[in-house]
N, C-alpha and C positions, 0 to 999 in steps of 0.2 A: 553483312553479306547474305546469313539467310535469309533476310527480309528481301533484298534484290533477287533474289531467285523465285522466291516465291510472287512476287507482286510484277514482276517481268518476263521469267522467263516461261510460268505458266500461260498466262494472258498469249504472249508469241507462241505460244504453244495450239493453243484453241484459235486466233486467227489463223495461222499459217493452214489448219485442219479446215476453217471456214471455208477460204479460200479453192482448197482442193475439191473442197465436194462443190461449190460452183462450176469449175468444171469438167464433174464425173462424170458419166453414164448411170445409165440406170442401174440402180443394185440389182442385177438381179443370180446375183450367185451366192450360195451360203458361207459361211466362214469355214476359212481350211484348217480344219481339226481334230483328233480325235474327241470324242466323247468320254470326259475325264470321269470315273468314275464318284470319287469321296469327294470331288469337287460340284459336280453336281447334287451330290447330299448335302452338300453346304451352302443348297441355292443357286451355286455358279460365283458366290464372293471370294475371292482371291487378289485381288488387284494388290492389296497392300499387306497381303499374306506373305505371297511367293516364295515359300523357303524352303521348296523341294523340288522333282523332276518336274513339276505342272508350271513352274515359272517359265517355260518354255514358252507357254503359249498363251500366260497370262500377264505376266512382265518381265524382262529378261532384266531389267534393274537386279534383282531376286539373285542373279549370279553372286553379285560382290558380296552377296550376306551369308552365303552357303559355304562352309569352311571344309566340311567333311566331305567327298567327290561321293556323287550317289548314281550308279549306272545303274540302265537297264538294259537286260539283254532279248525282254520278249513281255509281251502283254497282250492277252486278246478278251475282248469284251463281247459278248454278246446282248443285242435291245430288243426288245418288244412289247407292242404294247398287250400286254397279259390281261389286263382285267378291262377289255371294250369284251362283252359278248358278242356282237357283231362278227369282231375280228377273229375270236375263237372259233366262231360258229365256220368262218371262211376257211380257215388254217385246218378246221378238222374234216372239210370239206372236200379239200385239196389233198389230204394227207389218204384219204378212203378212195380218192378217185369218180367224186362224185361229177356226173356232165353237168358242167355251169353253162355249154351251152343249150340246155331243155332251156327252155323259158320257164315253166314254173321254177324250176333250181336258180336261175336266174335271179325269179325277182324276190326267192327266198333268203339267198345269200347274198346281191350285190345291190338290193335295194338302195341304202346306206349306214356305208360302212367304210372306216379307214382304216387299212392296213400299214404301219410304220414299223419296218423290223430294220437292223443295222448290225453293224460290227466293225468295232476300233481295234487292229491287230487282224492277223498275228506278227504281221510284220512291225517290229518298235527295238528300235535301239538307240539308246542315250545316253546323255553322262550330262550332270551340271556339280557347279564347285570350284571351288579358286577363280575365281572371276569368268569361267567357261561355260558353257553349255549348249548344247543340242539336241534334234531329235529326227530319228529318220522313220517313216511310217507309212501305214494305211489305214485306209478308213471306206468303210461301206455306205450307204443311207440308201433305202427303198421306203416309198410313198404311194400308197394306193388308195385313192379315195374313189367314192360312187355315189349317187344320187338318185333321187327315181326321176325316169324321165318318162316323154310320150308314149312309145309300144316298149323301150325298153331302158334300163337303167343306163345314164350318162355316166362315165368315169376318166379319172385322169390319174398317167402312171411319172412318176417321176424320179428318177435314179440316178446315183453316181456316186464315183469310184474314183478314191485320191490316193495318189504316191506322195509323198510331200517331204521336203525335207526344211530343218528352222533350226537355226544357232545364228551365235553370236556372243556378246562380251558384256562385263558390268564388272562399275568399278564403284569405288568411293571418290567425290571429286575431291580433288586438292581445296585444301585450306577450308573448308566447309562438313566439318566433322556431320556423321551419321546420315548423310545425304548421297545415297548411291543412282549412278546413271547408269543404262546398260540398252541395247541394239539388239536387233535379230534382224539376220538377211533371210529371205522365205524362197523356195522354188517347190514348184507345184504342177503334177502332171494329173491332169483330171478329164475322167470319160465320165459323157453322160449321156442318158437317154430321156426322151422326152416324148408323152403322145397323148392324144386325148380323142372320147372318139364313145361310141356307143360300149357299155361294157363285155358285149361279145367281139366288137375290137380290137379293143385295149389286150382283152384276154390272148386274141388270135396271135397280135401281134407278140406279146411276151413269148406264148409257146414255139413263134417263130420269129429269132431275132432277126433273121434277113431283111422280115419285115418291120424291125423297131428303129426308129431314128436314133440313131449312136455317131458321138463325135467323141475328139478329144484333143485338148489343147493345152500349153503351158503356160504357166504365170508366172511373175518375179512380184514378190514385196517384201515388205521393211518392218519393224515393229521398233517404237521406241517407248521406253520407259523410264522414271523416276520413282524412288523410294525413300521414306523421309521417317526416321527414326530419332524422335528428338528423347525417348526415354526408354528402358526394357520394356515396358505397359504398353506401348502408343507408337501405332506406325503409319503412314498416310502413304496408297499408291498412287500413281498416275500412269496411265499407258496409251500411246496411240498406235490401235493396232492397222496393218495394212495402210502405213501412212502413206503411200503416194498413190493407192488404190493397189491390188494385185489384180491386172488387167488377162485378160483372155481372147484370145484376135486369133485370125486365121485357124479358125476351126477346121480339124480334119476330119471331113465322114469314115465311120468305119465299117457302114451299109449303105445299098444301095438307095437309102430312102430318098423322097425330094424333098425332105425337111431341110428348110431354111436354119443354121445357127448362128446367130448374129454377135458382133463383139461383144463382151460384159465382161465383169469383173464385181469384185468384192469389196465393197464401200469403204471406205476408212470407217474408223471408230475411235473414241476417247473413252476411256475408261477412268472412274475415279474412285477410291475406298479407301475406308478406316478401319485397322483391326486394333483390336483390344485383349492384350495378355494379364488379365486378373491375378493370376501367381508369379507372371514378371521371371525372373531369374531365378527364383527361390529355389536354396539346394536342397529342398526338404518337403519335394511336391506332392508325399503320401502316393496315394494308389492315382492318383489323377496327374496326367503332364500333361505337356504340349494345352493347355486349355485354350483358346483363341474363340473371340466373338467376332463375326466381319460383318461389313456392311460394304456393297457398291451399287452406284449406279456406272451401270454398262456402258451409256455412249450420252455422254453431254451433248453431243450433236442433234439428240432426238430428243425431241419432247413431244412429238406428235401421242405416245402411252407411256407418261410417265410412271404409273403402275407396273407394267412390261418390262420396263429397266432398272428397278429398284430389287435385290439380293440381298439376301440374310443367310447367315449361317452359324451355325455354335459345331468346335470340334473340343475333343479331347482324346485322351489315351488310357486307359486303365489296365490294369493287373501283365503293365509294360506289352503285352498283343495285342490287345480288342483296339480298337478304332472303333469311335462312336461320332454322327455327325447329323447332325439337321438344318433345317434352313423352311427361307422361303424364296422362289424364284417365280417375281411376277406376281405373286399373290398365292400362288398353288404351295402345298406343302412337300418339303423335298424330305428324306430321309435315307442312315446307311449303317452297314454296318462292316467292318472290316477286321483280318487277321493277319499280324505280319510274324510270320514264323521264318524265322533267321532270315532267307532269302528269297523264298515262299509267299507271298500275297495274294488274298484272297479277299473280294470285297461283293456285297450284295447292295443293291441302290434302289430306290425308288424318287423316281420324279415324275414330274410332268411337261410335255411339249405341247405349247398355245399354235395351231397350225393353222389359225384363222388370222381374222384381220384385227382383233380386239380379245381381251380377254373374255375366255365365257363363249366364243365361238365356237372352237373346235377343240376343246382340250383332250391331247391324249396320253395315258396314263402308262409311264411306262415303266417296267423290272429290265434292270441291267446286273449280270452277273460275270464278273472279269477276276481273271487269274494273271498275274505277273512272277516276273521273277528279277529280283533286284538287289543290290547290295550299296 
């Protein structure tokens, strides 16, 4: 039987995803998500992880393996990218009051340079366990890049803002020991704004939104997953995420602009990983638990940078609070470190986001520092 599952319904799996993205739309929206903090320390490998509140939005399979209910009632993150000088040089710029519209200020500050700052929370309330889970939230992302151009620097601003809500169910199937399925239904309300334009425009425009293109529209999607436990050591995920696309149609203006927003929506993806528990079960795991090595590639769909979809991670637990995690995501080195004091959690993260077309493009470096509160 697990051989039919695995040589069938995997395979129906990746067609049936084939199939879809024939005929998608262009991706051109980013994935509806928070920015998991230790999950990004660990590269972004999760897939075959899942056995905490982050299975939400990496495999809801993860449900039927969670025995102990683990809620959350608030989580807020803050991103940026801290160590571009550029960025700092803009951010301390901005904070003094300095005219970026002089031209020499101008082509001091917005020559090039990208500004990527964000925020997961504060809105987050969840619970996963006994085959359940959900998560109801928000999430920020601001984009600002610049370039030098003819008389004056080129730039492009691109922002938005999700409500979003994700649950659903995971079981173990019948007669097919240690092999769990599990579902997410997704709804998703997201404004965003978008403009490009000389960077005393771009600028104008922000300091006045009447003048910035702002829409905002809703999505529905799906997530499915599998999880395959043939030992305590060895677990294999599978996830497809946004399986029937989360589509975005009849965009509502929420300014006067005459920017055009046209349909789009969020690609599917397939997700696949292996993690590996070195101490397994053992009831006598010294100062080190929870140990886990992962490994995914992100979206079997793409192979256009298979370097880009390739995640690593190493976690563990010591002196029962520190959370300690690394990884590599895409090639860049990710890192974290974490406190979970009774109900109280506190995590500091370093990663990296590739904002170009290839690795080694655009990479920007970024410190995320999040507080939750969970039991």
């Amino acid at each position: 039987m697990r051989r039919i599952v695995i040589k069938v319904i995997v395979p129906l799996f990746i067609l049936l995803f084939s199939f879809n993205i024939c005929l998608a739309l262009d991706d051109t929206e980013p994935q509806a998500m928070p920015v998991p903090p230790m999950v990004r320390a660990m590269g972004g490998a999760f897939t075959a992880v899942a056995n905490d509140e982050q299975s939400v939005f990496f495999n809801p399979a993860g449900y039927g393996t969670i025995e102990d209910d683990i809620i959350s009632v608030f989580s807020l993150g803050i991103r940026a990218n801290v160590f571009d000088d550029a960025a700092l040089n803009l951010i301390s710029a901005l904070v003094s009051g300095v005219s970026l519209s002089d031209p020499n200020n101008m082509n001091t500050y917005l020559s090039n340079v990208t500004l990527a700052v964000g925020a997961a929370g504060p809105i987050y309330f969840g619970r996963v366990g006994n085959n359940f889970g959900f998560a109801f939230y928000d999430n920020l992302s601001f984009q600002f890049k610049s370039r030098p151009g003819g008389l004056m620097p080129y730039a492009t601003l691109n922002m938005y803002s999700d409500v979003g809500f994700a649950g659903g169910y995971g079981m173990e199937i019948p007669f097919i020991e240690n092999l769990y399925a599990g579902f997410n239904f997704k709804v998703l309300m997201r404004v965003k704004a978008q403009t490009e334009g000389t960077a005393l425009a771009v600028m104008d425009s922000f300091a006045d939104t009447s003048q910035l293109p702002i829409a905002k529209a809703v999505g529905f999607g799906a997530d499915i997953g599998l999880l395959y436990k043939p030992i305590s050591q060895l677990s294999f995920g599978l996830c497809a995420k946004d399986f029937f696309g989360t589509y975005f149609s009849s965009w509502q203006k929420l300014s006067p602009s005459t920017e055009v927003f046209d349909d789009s929506y969020i690609k599917p993806t397939i997700a696949f990983g292996v993690a590996f528990y070195p101490l397994g079960s053992s009831s006598d795991p010294g100062n080190v638990q929870d140990f886990v090595i992962a490994l995914d590639y992100s979206d079997l769909l793409d192979y256009s940078n298979v370097l880009s979809n390739i995640k690593f991670g190493i976690s563990f637990q010591t002196l029962k609070i520190i959370n300690i995690r690394g990884g590599l995501d895409g090639g860049y080195l990710t890192a974290g470190i974490g406190f979970d004091l009774s109900i109280f959690h506190t995590n500091i993260v370093y990663y990296v986001d590739e904002l170009g077309a290839y690795p080694g493009a655009n990479p920007v470096q970024n410190l995320m520092f999040n507080i939750a509160f969970k039991w």
